[in-house]
Steps between C-alpha positions, in 0.01 A plus 500: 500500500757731608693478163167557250476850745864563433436445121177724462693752717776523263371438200224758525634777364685355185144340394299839556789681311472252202117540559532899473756459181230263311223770581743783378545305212151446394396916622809586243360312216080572574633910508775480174345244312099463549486281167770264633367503788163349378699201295672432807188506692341265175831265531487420845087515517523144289281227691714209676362180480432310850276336387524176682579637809267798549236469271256743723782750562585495075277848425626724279396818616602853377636834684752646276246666314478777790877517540620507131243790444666712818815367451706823538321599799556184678813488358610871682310370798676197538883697470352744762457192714846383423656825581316548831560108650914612413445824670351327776767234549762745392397693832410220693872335460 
């Protein structure tokens, strides 16, 4: 028990850091790029099949459409997010 603490303790920050750099990532494109941003959006949107294990679960059901139309304003919002979780840390530390 003691050693799964030690490991969430330390390995906290590197995974909310990668977490941040992926949401960066994805804010850059949706603000630059909103056309790329809806094939990306279309790429990863494709239907897995699992079907033998979770038939019930297996739904398609779509979201994007709300997010690829706003897609620069979520995109700014999510950077604004970014940049105020690393000014809080940055203080915090």
């Amino acid at each position: 028990m003691d050693s799964f603490v030690t490991f969430l303790v330390l390995s906290w920050k590197p995974a909310f850091f990668v977490l941040l750099a992926a949401a960066s990532g994805g804010a850059m494109i949706a603000v630059a790029s909103p056309r790329l941003f809806e094939r990306v959006v279309t790429i990863a949107d494709r239907p897995i099949n699992v079907e033998p294990w979770l038939s019930v679960l297996n739904r398609s059901i779509s979201v994007d459409r709300p997010f690829v139309r706003h897609a620069r304003l979520l995109g700014i919002a999510t950077l604004a997010s970014v940049v105020l979780l690393l000014t809080m840390i940055w203080r915090l530390s």
